[in-house]
N, C-alpha and C positions, 0 to 999 in steps of 0.2 A: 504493500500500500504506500501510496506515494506521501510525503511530507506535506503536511500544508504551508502555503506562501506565507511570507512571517512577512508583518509591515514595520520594520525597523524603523519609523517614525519617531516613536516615542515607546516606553517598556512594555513588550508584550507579554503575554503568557500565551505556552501554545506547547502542545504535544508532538514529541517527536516519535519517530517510527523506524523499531530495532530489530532485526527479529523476531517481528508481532508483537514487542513488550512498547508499552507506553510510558515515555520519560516523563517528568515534568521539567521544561528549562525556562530561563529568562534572558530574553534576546532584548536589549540593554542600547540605546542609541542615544549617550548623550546628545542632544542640543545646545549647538554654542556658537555665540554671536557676540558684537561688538559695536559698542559705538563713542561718539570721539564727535567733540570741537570742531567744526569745519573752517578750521584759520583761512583756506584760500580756495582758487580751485583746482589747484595741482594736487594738493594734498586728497581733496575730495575723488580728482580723478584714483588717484594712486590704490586709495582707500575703497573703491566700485571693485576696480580691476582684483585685488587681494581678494574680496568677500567672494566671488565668483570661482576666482580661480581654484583656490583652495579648498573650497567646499564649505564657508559658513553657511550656518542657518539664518540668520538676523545681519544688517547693517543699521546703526540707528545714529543719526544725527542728532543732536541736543541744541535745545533751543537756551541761550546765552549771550542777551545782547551785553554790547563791550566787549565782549570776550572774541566771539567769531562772526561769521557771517550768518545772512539770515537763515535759520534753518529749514525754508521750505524752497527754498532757490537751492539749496547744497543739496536737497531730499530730492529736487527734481533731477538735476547732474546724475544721481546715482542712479534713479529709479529709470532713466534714459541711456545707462549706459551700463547695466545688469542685465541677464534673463531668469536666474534662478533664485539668487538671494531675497527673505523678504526683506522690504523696505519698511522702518519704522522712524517716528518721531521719539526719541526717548530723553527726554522725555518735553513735552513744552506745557503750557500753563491755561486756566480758566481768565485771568485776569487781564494781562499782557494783551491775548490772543480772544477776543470773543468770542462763545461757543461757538455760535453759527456759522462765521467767517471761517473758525478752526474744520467744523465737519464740512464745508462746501472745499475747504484748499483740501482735504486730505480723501476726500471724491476724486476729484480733480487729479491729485497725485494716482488714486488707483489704476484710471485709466492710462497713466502713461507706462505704468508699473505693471498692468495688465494682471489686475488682482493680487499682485504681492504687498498691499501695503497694513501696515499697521498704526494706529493712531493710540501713543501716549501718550497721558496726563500727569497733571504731577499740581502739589497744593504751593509751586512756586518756591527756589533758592535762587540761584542767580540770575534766574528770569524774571522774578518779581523783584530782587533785591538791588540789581545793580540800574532797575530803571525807580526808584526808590518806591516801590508798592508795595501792599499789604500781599500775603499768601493767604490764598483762600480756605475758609474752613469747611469743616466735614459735612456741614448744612450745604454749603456752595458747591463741592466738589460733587455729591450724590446728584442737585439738580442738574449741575452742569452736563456731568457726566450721562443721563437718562434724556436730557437733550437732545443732545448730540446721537446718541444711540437712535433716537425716532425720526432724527434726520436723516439719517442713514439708511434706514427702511424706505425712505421715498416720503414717509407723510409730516403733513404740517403738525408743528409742536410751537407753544407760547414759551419763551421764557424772559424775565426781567419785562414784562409789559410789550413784546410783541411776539409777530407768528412771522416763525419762518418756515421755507420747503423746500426740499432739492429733488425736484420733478423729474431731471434727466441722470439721473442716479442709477448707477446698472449692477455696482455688485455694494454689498454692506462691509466698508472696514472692520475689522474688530476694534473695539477702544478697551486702551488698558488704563490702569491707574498706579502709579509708584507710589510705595506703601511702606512705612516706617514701622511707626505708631498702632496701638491696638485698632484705635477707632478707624483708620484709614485702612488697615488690613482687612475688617472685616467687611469694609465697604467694601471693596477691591472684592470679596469672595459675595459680597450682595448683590453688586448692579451691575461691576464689569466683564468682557469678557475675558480679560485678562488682568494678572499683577504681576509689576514687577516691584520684587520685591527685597527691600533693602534693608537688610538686617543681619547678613552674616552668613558664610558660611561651612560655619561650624555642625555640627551634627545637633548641639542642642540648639543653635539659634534657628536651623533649618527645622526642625521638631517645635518650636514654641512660635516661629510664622505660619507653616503650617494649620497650626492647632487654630490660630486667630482667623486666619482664611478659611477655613472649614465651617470655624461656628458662623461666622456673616453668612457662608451661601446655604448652612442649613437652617437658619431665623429668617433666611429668604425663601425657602422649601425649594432649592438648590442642591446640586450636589457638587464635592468637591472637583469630578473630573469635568464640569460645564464651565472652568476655571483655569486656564491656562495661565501656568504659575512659572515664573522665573526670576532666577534671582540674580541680584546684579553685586558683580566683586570687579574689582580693581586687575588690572595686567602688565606686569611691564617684564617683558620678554626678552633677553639680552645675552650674548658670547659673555658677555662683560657680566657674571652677578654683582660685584661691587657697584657697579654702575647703574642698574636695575634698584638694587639696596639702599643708596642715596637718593633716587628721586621720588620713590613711593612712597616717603613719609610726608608729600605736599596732595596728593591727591584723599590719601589717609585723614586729613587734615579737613579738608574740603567734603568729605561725604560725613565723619564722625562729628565732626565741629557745627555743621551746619544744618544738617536735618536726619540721620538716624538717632543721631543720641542729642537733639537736640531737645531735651526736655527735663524738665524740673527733679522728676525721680525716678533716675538712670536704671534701679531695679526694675521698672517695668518692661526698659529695654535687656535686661538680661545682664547686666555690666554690675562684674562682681566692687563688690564695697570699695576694696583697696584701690580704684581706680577713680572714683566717683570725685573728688578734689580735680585730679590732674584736669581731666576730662571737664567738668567746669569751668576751667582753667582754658582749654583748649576753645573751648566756646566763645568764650571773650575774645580772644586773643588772633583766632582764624583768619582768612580772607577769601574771599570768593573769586579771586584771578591769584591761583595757588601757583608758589613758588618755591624757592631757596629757602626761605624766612619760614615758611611752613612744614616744610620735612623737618629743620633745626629746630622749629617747637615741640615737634612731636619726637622727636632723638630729646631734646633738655625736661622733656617732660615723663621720660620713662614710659611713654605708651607705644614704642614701635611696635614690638614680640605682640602683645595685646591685640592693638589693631590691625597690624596685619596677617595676626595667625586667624582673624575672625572676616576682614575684609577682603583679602590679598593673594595672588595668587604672580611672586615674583622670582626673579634673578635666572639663572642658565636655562634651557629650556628640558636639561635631568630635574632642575630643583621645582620645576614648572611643572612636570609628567608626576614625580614625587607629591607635590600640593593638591591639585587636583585629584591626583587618586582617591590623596585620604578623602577629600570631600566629597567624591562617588563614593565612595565605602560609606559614608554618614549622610547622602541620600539624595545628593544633589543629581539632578535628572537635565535642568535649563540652566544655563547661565550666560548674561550678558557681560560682557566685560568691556570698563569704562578705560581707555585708553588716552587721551585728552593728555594726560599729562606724564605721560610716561617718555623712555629715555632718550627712545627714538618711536613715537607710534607709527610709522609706518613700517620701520621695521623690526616691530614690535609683532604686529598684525600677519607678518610673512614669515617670521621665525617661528614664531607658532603655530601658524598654517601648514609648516614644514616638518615640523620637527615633533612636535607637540598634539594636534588636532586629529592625526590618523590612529594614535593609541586610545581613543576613545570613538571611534565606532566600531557599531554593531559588534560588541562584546557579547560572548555569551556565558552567563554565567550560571 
């Protein structure tokens, strides 16, 4: 009897076929993607051509005015000069970007994408912060987000006191939400069709985001696999580990300082005792166009090992194969990795494309 086709997608279960005896095995396809700053449009090119070639799952632009260019002009570059990679926004904002204006550009993007596009959300860091705005809250983010979602579908939706419609609308993006925080986790498992999710990964911080994305989509009568979950860690890929070493304590700086542990009682993000001062500390002290001064905070402040045994995934591309595993051994399935400020992201993105991304498909374990 013949074997049935396995869809290496995402982890399947499926019976194989021995000498009439029936195994049970698990046929294991991490998904792994990246996204990055669009400083120029060489770099944008550079960065299309990599996600293709190599075989990412995801490419995501981030929306960061001051910082790069606009992100749906660099989204369109990519999405016009891929065939396979999805194209995502990862993540841009409710505030900055009006809902409707946001679901009609990332329509818009799908058709040149030819249905690879992804639309994320996020309650605003340097996209709210460096055009001096408020980040939206969890009342904001649900409306926004169920919005936009019914804009999608083709029919008219009110929101803030008018109706809008995207009549010539042909396929529905999915919109994801970037998720920290309890309350925003389990939105992300109530209303969207995706989260990315930023909290670590570690085997328990992957087990306690989890747990908060579950409860949201089952108080929504949900279930967890209608929830396309991915988590997003840091990468800086390099011949050079020392060189890797030193730069990954500014982007460190930039996602702990500024919105995963950005909150009052760090217990709730999982952030053992002894750390709660420094990390305070770090808060204050941060920047949102992360540099030199931000790795050296995070080195004078005793939270490198810390942060990046929980966010990070750095230095040779052995010590890169080495991190990841553990973090597939402790449950990680998706992962986006934010490159923006790594040693060399471009050739960050191809070393590991190289050397690194073939040891994680279609494992079977």
């Amino acid at each position: 009897m013949a074997a049935p086709a396995l869809d290496l997608s995402r982890p399947t279960r499926v019976n194989s076929y021995n000498n009439n005896q029936t195994h049970l095995v698990w046929v294991i396809r991490m998904e792994i993607g990246f996204f990055f700053w669009p400083f120029n449009p060489a770099l944008v090119a550079h960065m299309a051509k990599a996600a293709d070639q190599y075989g990412y799952d995801m490419i995501g632009i981030a929306d960061t005015p001051g910082n790069a260019m606009d992100p749906w002009i660099a989204a369109t570059l990519v999405a016009a000069n891929t065939t396979t990679v999805r194209v995502g926004l990862v993540v841009t904002n409710l505030v900055s970007r009006q809902p409707a204006v946001s679901a009609a550009a990332i329509a818009s993007l799908d058709r040149v994408a030819e249905g690879r596009t992804v639309l994320g959300l996020g309650a605003g860091h340097s996209g709210t912060h460096n055009l001096g705005l408020a980040r939206s809250n969890v009342a904001a983010l649900e409306a926004g987000i169920q919005h936009i979602r019914t804009l999608l579908q083709g029919a008219p939706d009110s929101h803030d006191g008018a109706t809008a419609q995207i009549p010539w609308i042909e396929h529905a993006p999915p919109v994801f939400l970037a998720a920290s925080g309890p309350k925003t986790l389990a939105l992300g498992g109530a209303v969207a069709d995706g989260v990315f999710v930023n909290y670590g990964i570690a085997a328990e911080n992957l087990a306690q985001s989890q747990q908060r994305v579950q409860k949201g989509a089952e108080d929504a009568n949900r279930s967890l696999s209608d929830v396309e979950t991915w988590q997003i860690a840091s990468l800086d890929c390099n011949e050079d580990g020392a060189a890797a070493r030193k730069k990954a304590g500014a982007i460190l700086a930039f996602m702990a300082g500024g919105y995963i542990l950005n909150t009052p009682d760090l217990s709730i993000q999982g952030v053992p005792e002894a750390y709660h001062g420094a990390i305070g500390e770090l808060r204050q002290r941060y920047s949102t166009r992360p540099g030199e001064a931000d790795a050296a905070l995070v080195d004078a402040l005793g939270l490198f090992d810390y942060l990046a045994g929980r966010f990070a995934i750095y230095g040779t591309p052995e010590q890169c194969i080495a991190q990841l595993s553990k973090a597939r051994a402790a449950g990680l399935e998706r992962v986006m990795f934010t490159v923006s400020v790594a040693s060399d992201p471009v050739r960050t993105v191809e070393l590991f494309g190289e050397r690194v991304l073939p040891k994680f498909r279609n494992t079977i374990v």
